[in-house]
ChimeraX commands (.cxc) that place a marker at each C-alpha (Angstrom):
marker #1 position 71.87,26.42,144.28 radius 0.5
marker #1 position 70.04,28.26,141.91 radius 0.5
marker #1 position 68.91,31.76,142.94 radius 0.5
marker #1 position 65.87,33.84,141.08 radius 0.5
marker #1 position 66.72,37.61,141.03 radius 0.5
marker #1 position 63.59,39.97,140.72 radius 0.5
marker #1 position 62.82,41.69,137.53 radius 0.5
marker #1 position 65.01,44.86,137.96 radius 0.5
marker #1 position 66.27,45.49,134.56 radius 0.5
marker #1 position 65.54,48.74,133.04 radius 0.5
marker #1 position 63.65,49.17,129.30 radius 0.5
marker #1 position 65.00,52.74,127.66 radius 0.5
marker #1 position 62.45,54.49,126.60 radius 0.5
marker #1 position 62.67,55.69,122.84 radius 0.5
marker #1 position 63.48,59.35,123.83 radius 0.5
marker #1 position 66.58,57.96,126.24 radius 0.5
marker #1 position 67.91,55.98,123.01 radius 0.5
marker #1 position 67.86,59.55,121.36 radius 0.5
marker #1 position 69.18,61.66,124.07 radius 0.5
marker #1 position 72.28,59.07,124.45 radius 0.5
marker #1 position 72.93,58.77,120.87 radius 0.5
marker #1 position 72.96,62.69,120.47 radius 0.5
marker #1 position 75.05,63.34,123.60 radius 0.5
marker #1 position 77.77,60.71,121.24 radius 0.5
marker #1 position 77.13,62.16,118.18 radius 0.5
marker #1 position 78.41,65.92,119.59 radius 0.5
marker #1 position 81.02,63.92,121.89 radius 0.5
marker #1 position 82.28,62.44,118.64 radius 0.5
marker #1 position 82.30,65.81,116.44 radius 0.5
marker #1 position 84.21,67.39,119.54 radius 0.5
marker #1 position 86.80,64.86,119.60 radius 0.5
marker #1 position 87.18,65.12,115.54 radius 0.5
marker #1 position 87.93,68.86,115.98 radius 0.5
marker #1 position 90.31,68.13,119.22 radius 0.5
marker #1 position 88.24,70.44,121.10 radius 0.5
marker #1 position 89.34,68.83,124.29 radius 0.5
marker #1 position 88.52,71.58,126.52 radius 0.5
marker #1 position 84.79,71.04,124.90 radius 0.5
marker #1 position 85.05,67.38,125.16 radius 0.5
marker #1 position 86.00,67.89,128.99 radius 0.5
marker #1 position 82.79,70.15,129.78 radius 0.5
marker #1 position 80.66,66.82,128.75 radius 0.5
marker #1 position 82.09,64.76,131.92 radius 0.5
marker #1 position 82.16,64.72,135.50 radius 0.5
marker #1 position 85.21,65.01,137.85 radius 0.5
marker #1 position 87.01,63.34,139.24 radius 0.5
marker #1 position 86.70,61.11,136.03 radius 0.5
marker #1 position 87.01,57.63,136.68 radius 0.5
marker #1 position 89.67,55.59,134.30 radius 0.5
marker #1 position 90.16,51.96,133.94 radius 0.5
marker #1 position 92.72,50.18,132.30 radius 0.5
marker #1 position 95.78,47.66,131.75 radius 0.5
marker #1 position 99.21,48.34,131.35 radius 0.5
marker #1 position 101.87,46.42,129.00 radius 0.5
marker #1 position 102.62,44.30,132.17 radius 0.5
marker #1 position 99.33,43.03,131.68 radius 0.5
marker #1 position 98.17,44.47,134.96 radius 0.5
marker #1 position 94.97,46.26,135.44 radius 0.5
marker #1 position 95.05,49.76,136.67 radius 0.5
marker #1 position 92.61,52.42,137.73 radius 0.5
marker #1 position 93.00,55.90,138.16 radius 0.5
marker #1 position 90.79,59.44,138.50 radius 0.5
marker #1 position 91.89,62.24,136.43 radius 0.5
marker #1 position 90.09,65.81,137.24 radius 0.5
marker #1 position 89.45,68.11,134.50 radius 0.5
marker #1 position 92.96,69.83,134.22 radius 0.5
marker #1 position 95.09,66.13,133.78 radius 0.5
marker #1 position 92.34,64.90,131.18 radius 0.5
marker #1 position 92.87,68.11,129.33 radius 0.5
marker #1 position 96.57,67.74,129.65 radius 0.5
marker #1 position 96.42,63.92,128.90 radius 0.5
marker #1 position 94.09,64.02,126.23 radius 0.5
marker #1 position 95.67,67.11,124.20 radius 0.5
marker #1 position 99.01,65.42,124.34 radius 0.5
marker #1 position 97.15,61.81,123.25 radius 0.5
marker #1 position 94.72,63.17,120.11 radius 0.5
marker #1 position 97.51,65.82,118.88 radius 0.5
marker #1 position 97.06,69.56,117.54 radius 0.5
marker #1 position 94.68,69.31,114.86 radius 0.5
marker #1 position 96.90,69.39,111.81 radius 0.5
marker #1 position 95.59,65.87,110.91 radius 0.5
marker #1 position 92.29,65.08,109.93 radius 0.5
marker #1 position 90.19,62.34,111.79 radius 0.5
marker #1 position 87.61,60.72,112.36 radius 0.5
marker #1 position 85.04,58.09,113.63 radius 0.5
marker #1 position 83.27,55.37,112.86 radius 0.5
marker #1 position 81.52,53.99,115.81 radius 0.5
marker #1 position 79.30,51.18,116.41 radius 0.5
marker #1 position 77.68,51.61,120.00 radius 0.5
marker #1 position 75.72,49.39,122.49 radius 0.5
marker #1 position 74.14,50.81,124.81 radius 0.5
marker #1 position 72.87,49.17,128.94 radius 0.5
marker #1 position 70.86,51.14,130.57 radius 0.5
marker #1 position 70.63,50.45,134.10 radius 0.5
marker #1 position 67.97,53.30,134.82 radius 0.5
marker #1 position 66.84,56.48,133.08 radius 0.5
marker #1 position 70.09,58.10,134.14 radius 0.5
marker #1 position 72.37,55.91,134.06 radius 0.5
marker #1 position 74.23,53.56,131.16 radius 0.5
marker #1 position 76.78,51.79,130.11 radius 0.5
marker #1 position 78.20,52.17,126.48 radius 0.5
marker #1 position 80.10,49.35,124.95 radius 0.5
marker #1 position 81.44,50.61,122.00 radius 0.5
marker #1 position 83.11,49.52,118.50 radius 0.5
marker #1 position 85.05,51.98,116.67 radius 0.5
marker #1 position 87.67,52.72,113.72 radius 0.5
marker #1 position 89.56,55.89,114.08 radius 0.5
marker #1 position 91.22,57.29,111.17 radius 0.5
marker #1 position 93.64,59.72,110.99 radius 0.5
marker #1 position 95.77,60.92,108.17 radius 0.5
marker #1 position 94.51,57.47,106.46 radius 0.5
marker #1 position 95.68,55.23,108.69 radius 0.5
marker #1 position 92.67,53.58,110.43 radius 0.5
marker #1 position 92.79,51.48,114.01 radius 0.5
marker #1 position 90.24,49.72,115.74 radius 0.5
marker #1 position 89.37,50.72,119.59 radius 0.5
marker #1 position 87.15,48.88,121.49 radius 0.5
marker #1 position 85.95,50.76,124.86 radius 0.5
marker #1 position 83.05,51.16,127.26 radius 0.5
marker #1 position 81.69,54.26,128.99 radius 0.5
marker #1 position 80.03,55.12,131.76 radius 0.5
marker #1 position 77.42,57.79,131.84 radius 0.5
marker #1 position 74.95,59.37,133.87 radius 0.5
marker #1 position 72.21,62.15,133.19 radius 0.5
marker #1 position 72.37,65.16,135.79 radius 0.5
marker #1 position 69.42,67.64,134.92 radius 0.5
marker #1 position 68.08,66.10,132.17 radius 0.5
marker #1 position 72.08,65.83,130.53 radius 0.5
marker #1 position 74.24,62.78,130.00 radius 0.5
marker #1 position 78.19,63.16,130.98 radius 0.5
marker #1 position 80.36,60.66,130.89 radius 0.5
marker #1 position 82.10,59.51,134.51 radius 0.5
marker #1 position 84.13,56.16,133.63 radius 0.5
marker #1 position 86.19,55.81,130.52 radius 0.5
marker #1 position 87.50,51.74,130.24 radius 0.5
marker #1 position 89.68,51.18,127.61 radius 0.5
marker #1 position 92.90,48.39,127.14 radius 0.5
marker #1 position 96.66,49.61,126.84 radius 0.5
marker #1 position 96.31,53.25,128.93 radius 0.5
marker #1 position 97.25,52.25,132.16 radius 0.5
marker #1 position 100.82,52.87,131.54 radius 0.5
marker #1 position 99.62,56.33,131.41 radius 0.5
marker #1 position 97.53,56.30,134.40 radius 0.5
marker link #1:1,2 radius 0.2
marker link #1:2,3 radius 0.2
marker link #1:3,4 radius 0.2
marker link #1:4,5 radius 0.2
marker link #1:5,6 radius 0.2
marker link #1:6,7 radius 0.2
marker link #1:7,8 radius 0.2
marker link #1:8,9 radius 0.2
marker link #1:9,10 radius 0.2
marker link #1:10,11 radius 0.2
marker link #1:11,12 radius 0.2
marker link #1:12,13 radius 0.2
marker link #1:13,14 radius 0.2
marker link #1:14,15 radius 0.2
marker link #1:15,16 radius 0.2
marker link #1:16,17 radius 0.2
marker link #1:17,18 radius 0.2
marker link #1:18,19 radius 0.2
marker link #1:19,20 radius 0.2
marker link #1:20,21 radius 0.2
marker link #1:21,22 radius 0.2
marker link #1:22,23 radius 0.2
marker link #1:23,24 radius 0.2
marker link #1:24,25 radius 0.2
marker link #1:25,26 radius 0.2
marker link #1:26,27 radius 0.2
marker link #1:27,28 radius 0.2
marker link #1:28,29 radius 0.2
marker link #1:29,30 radius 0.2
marker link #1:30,31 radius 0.2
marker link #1:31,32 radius 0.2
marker link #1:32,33 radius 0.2
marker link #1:33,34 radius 0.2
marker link #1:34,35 radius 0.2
marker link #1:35,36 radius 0.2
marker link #1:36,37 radius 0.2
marker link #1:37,38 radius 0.2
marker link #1:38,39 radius 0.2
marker link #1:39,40 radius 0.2
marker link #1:40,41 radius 0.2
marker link #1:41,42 radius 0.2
marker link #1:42,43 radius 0.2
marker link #1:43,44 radius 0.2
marker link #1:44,45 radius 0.2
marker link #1:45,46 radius 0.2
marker link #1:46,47 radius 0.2
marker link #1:47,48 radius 0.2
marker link #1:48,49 radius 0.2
marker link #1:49,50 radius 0.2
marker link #1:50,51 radius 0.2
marker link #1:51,52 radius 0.2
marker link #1:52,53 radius 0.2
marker link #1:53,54 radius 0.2
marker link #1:54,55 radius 0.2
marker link #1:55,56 radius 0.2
marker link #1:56,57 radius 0.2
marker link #1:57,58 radius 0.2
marker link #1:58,59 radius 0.2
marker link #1:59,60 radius 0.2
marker link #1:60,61 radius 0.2
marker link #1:61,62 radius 0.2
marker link #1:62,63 radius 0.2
marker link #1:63,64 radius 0.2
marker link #1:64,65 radius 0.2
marker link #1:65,66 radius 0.2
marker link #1:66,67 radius 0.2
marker link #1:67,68 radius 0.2
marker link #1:68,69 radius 0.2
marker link #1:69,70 radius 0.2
marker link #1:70,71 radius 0.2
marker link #1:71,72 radius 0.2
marker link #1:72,73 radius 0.2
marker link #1:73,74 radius 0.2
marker link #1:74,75 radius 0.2
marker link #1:75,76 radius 0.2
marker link #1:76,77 radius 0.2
marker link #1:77,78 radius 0.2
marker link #1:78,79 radius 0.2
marker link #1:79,80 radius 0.2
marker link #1:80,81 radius 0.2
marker link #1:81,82 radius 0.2
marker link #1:82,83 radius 0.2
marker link #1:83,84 radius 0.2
marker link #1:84,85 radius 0.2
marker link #1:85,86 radius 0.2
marker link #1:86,87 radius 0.2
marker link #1:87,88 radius 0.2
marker link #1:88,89 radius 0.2
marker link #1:89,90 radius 0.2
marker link #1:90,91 radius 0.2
marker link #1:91,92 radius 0.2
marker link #1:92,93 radius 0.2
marker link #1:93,94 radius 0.2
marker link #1:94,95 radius 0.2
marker link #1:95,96 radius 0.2
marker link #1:96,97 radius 0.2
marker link #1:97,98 radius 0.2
marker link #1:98,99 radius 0.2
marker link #1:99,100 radius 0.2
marker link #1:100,101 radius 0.2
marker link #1:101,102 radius 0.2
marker link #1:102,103 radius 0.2
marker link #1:103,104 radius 0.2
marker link #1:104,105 radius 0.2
marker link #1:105,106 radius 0.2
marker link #1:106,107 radius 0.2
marker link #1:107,108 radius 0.2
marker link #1:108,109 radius 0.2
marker link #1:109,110 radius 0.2
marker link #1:110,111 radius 0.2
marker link #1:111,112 radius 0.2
marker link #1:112,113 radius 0.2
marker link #1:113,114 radius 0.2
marker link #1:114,115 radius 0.2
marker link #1:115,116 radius 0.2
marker link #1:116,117 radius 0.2
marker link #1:117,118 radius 0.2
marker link #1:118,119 radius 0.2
marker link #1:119,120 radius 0.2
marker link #1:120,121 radius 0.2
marker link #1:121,122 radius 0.2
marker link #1:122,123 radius 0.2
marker link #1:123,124 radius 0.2
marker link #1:124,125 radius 0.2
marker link #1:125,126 radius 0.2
marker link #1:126,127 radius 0.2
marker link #1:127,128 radius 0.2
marker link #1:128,129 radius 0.2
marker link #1:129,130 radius 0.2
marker link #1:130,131 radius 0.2
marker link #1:131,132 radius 0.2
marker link #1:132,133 radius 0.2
marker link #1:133,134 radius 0.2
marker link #1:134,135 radius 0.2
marker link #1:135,136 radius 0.2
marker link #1:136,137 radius 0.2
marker link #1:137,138 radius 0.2
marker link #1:138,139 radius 0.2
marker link #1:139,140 radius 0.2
marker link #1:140,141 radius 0.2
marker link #1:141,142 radius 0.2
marker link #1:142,143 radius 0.2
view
């Protein structure tokens, strides 16, 4: 049975493309300085996490501001180190104010470099993107 769905995809509009791509570029300069409390005020709780753990299990969790700033100081470090990002990013946009952002990146800290591979949820509230589900492999032991 073949079924025809309605045209119901969403085309960003050239200032959306912008507005996304700035909201990562200060995401990304906040995570390089391991301004986490900074990095928290750009998402919305409960945050929603997705995951697998090294039983090969998927997990889910929600984190509110106070465990991602606990989680994510204890994950990125204190600072000592230098790092940073190189990120390719594709972006779905399933309406003006919402999208989801596949992302390619290396992370490299102290000169060792690894390769992440993660998606994003976000969604614009007045005008501003925040990010409301992080989905990333190997966490969920954590969650």
């Amino acid at each position: 049975m073949s079924v025809i769905l309605p045209d119901t995809g969403y085309t960003p509009t050239a200032e959306d493309r912008e507005s996304l791509d700035a909201w990562f570029t200060e995401y990304d300069a906040r995570s390089a300085e391991r301004a986490v409390e900074r990095m928290a005020d750009m998402a919305v709780f409960p945050l929603n996490l997705i995951s697998d753990d090294s039983a090969g299990n998927g997990r889910s969790a929600q984190w509110n501001r106070e465990q991602f700033i606990e989680i994510m100081t204890g994950v990125m470090g204190d600072g000592d180190q230098g790092i940073t990002f190189e990120s390719v990013r594709t972006p779905v946009f399933l309406s003006a104010a919402m999208a989801v952002v596949f992302t390619d990146s290396t992370m490299t800290m102290d000169g060792d470099s690894q390769q992440l591979r993660y998606a994003d949820v976000l969604v614009k509230r007045d005008g501003v993107w925040a990010f409301q589900t992080m989905i990333q492999g190997g966490w969920g032991d954590n969650l």
